[in-house]
Steps between C-alpha positions, in 0.01 A plus 500: 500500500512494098823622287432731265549206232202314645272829522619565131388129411205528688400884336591386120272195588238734613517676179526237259253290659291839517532572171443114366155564719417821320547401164273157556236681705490808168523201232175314725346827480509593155494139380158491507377842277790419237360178459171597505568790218789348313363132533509427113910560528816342670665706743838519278306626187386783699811553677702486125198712403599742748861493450419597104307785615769645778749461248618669209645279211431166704697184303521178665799552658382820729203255594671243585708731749170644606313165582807304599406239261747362234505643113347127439168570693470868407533398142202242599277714661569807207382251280170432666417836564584590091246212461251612700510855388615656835842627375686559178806513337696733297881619376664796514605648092884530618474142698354224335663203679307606862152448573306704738145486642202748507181435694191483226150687606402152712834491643461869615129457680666174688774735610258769564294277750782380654655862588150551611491215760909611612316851550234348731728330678705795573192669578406265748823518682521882469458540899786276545707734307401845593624421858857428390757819495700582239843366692298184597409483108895583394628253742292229327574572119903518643431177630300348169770642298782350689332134533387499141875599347593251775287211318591645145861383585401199621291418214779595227741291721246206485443541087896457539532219667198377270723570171829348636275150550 
């Protein structure tokens, strides 16, 4: 017979390993049609493309937070995408020292066909979905939630412990 510490193990096992699975079997998926429609750009200019467009006012600070990358490499990767016409930049009148991005026209249709390949996915799994109750659906946003502000501690404890070096 198990304690209840070794069914715990074993169930939080079962759902990270679960979720590890789910996450690798949706990137295998979709790997293929974003490559296939965004093949002329790097996944983290579309994913800092997409962070411009979900958010207002975007400076490299929010998208670094965003992308988990440092200031460093968002500065990097800003740069390339001014120079290759996908974004732009631009100051607010009452705050010249900050700089903030906006997605240009070419910037917008990559965006565009990537929220039209997230729709397809989503699509795709609809069935999935529409099966799931609303308390089945609460229970895992509670449990998102709590993991992710879990990690958010963890990673603010880790920048820490990075600083103090």
């Amino acid at each position: 017979m198990m304690s209840k510490k070794e069914q715990a193990m074993n169930k939080e096992e079962i759902v990270m390993s679960g979720l590890r699975d789910l996450l690798n079997k949706m990137g295998w998926l979709n790997k293929f049609k974003m490559e296939e429609k965004l093949k002329e750009y790097k996944p983290s200019e579309v994913h800092c493309i997409e962070c411009i467009e979900r958010s207002e006012d975007s400076n490299v600070t929010k998208l670094a937070e965003s992308l988990y990358m440092t200031r460093s490499a968002v500065s990097k990767l800003t740069k390339k995408l001014i120079d290759k016409g996908f974004i732009e930049s631009y100051q607010k009148p009452e705050n010249k020292k900050e700089i903030y991005f906006k997605l240009t026209e070419h910037g917008k249709s990559i965006s565009g066909i990537h929220e039209s390949l997230h729709k397809e996915f989503q699509e795709r799994d609809k069935e999935v979905f529409e099966s799931i109750s609303n308390e089945q659906f609460n229970s895992m946003i509670d449990f998102i939630e709590k993991y992710s502000k879990h990690l958010d501690g963890e990673i603010k404890k880790e920048e820490r412990e990075i600083k103090d070096k």
